[in-house]
Backbone bond lengths (Angstrom), bond angles and torsions (degrees), N, CA, C in turn:
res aa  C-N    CA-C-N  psi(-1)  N-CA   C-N-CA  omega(-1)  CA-C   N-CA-C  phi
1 X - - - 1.450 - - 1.522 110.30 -
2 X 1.325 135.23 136.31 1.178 145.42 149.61 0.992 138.25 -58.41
3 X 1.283 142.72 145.36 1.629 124.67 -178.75 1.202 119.59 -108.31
4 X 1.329 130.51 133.56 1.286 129.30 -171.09 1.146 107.88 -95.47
5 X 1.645 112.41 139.87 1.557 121.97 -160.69 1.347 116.43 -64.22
6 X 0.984 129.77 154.33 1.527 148.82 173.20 1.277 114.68 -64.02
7 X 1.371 131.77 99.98 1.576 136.22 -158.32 1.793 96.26 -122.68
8 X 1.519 91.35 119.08 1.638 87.70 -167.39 1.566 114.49 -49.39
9 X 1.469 128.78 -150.35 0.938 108.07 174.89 1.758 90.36 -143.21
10 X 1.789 116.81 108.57 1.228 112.36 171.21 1.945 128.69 -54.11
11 X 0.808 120.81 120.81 1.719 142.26 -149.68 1.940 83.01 -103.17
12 X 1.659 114.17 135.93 1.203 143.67 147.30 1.762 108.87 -24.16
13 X 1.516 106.83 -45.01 1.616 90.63 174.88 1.423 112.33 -106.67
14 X 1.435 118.04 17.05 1.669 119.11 160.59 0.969 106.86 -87.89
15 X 1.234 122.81 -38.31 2.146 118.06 169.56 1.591 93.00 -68.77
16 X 1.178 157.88 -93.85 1.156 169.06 152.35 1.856 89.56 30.11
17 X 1.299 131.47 -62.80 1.183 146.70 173.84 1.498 121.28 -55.79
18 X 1.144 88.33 -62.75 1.542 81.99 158.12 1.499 128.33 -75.32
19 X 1.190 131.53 -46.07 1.352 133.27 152.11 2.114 102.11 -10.34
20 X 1.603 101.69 -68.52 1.379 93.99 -176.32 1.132 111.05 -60.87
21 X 1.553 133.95 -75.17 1.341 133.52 162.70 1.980 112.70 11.61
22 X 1.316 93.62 -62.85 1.374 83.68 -172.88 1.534 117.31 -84.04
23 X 1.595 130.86 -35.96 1.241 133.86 -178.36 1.846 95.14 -70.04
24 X 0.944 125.84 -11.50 1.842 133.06 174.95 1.546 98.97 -72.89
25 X 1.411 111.77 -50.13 1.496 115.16 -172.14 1.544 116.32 -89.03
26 X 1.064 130.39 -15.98 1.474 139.57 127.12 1.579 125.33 -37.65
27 X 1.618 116.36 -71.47 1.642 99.68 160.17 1.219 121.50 -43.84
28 X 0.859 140.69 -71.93 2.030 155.39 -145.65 1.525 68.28 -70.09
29 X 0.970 154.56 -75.57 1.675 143.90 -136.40 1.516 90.58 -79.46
30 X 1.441 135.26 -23.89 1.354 126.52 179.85 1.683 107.06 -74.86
31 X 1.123 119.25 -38.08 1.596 155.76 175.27 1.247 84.84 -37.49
32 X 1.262 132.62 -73.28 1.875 141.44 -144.31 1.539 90.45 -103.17
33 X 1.446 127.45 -7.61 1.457 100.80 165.18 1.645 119.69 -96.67
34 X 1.260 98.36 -27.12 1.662 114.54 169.82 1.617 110.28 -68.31
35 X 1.052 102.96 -32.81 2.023 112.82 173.42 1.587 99.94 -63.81
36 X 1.497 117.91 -43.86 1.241 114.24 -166.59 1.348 133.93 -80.25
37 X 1.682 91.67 3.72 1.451 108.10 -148.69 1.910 136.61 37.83
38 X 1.571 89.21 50.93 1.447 109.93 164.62 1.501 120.22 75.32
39 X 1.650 105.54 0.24 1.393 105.16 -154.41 1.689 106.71 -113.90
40 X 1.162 121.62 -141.27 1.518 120.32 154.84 1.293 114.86 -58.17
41 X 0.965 113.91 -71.86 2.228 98.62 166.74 0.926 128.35 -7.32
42 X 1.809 109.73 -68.80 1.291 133.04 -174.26 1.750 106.91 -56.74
43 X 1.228 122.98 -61.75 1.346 130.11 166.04 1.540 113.60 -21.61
44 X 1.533 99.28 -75.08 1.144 112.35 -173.12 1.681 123.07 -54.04
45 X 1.347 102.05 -34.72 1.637 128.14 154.64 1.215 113.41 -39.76
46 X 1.329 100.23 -72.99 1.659 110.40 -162.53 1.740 110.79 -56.14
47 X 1.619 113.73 -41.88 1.083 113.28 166.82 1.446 131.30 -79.87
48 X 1.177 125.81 -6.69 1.487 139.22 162.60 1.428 103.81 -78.67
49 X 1.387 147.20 -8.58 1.449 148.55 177.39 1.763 106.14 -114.95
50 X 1.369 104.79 -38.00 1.555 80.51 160.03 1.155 115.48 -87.50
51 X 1.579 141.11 -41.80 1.852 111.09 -179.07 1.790 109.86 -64.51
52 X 1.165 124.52 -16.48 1.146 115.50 167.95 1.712 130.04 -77.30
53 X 1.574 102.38 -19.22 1.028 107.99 140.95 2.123 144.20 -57.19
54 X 1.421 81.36 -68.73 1.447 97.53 162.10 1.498 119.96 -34.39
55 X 1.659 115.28 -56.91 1.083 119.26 177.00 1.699 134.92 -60.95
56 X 1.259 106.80 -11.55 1.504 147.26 -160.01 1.591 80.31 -92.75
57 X 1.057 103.53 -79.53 1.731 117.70 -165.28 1.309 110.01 -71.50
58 X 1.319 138.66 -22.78 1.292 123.77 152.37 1.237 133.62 -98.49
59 X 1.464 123.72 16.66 1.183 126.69 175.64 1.651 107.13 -105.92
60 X 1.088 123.99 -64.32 1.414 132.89 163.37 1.709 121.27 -71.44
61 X 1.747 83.15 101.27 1.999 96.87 -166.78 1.762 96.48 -119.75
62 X 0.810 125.51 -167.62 0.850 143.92 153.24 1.948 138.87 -111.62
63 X 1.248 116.39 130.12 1.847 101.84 -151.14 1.717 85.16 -76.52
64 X 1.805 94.06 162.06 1.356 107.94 -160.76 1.587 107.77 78.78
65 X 1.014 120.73 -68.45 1.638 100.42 -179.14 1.396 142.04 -134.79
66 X 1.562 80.43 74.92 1.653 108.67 150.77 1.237 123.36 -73.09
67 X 1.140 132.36 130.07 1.831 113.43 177.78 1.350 119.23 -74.45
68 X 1.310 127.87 1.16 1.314 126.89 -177.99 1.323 103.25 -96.14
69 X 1.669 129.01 -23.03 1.049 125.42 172.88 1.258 93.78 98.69
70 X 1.410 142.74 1.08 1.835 119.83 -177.44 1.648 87.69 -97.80
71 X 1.124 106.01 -178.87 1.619 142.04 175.02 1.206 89.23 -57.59
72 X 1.825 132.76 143.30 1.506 132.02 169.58 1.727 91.44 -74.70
73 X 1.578 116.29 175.27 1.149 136.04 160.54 1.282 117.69 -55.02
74 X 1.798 120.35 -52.71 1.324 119.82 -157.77 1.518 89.24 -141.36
75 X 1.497 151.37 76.68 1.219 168.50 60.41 1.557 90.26 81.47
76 X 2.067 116.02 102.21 1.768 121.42 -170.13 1.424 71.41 -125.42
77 X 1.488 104.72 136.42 1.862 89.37 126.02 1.380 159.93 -66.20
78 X 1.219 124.56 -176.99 1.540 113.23 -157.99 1.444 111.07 -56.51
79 X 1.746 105.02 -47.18 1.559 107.15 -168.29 2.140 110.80 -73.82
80 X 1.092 95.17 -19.42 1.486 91.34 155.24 1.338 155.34 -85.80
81 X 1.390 92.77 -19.61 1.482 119.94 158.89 1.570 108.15 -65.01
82 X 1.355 112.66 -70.72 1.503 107.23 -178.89 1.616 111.56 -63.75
83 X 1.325 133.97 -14.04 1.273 109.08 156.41 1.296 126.09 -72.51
84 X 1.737 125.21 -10.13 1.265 125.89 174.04 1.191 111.27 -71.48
85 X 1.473 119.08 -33.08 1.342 135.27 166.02 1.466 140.02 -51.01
86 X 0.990 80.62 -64.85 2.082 92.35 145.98 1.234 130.84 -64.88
87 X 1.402 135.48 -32.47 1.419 150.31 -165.35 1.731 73.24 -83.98
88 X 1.119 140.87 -78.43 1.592 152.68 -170.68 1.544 83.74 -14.60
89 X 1.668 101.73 -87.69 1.206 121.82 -157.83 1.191 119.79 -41.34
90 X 1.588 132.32 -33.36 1.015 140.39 -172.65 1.345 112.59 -102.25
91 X 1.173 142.35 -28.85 1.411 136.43 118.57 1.143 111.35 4.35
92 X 1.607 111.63 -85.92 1.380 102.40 -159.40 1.384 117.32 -71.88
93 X 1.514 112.84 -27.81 1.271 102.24 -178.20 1.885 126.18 -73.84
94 X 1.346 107.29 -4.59 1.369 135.22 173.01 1.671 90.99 -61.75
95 X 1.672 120.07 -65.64 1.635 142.68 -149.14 1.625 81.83 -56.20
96 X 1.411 127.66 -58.42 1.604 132.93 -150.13 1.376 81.80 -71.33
97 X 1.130 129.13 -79.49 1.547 126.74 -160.49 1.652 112.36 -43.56
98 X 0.980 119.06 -40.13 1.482 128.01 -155.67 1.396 89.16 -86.61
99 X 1.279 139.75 -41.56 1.425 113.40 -178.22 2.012 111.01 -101.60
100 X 1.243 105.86 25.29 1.411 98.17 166.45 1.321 114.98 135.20
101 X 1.400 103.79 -41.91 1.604 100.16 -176.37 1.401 121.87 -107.39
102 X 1.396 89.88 78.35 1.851 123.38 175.59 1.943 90.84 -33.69
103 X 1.311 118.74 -66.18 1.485 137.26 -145.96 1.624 94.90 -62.70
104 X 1.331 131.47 -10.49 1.838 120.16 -140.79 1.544 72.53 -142.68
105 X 1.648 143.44 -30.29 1.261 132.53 154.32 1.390 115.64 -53.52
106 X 1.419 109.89 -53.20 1.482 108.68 -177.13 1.652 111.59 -44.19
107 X 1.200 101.02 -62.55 1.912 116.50 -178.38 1.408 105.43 -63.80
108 X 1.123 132.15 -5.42 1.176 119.89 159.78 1.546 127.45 -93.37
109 X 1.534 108.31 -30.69 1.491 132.80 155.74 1.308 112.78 -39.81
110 X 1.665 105.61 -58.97 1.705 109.18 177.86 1.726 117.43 -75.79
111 X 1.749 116.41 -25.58 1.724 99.91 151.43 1.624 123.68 -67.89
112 X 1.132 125.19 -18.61 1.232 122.54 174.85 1.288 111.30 -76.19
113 X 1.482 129.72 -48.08 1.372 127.17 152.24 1.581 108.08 -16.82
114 X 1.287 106.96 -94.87 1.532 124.72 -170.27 1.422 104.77 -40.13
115 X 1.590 140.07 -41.71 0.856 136.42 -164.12 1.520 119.95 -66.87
116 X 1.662 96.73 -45.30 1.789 109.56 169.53 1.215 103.49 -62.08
117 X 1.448 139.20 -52.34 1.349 130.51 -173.87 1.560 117.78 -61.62
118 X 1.546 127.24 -35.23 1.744 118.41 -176.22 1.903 77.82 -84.08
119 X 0.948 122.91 -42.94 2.086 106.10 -160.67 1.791 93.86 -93.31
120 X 1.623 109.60 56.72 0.978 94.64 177.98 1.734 112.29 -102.95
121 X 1.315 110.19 -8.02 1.823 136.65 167.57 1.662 82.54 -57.42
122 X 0.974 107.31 -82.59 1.953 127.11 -172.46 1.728 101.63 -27.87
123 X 0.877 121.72 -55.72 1.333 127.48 175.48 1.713 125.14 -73.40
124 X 1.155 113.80 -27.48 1.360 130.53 162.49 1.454 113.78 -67.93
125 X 1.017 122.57 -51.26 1.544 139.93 167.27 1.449 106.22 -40.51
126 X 1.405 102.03 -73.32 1.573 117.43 -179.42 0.925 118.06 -35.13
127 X 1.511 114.81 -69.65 1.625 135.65 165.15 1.671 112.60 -13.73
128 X 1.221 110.93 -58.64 1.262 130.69 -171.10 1.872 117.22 -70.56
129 X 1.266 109.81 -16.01 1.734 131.57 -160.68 1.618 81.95 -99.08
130 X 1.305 91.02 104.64 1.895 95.54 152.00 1.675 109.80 -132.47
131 X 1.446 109.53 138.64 1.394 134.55 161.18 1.631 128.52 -62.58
């Protein structure tokens, strides 16, 4: 018999995380279209702030927790990592509000809530990880 590989097991506040991750990269992309005044600018904006986002957030991790499990690119500690994390989060949730939809900021405010509280082990951990 063979053994079938070990497939982590995605956790309620890793979707929860990503969930933000992406409504984060949605504001900041609302951010650069409202900067652009809605037009080609804005486009061009909006997508120059999310891969510059993205790149932000996946280059500077912290070791131990990457989800892929390799070594990050550029090795932060914990308390800097989670301020990249937050600065993200609040970004985007700034991007939703600022162009209109006060109501879809709020609900995103309250998953980010919830999110720090179940990944709040995750963040304690972190806290503790210095480079």
């Amino acid at each position: 018999m063979s053994q079938q590989p070990v497939r982590p097991a995605v956790t309620i506040a890793d979707a929860a995380q990503f969930a933000m991750e992406l409504a984060s990269l949605i504001g900041i992309g609302l951010i650069g279209w409202h900067l652009g005044n809605k037009g080609i600018l804005g486009t061009i904006l909006a997508v120059a702030f999310i891969l510059l986002t993205g790149t932000v957030w996946g280059r500077y991790r912290t070791p131990g927790f990457v989800p892929t499990g390799r070594e990050p690119t550029q090795p932060v500690s914990g308390p800097i990592r989670i301020a990249i994390e937050l600065t993200v989060y609040l970004l985007g949730i700034f991007g939703l509000w600022w162009s209109g939809r006060e109501q879809t900021a709020l609900i995103v405010a309250a998953v980010m809530v919830v999110t720090l509280v179940i990944s709040a082990s995750r963040y304690r951990a972190m806290w503790a990880t210095r480079v």
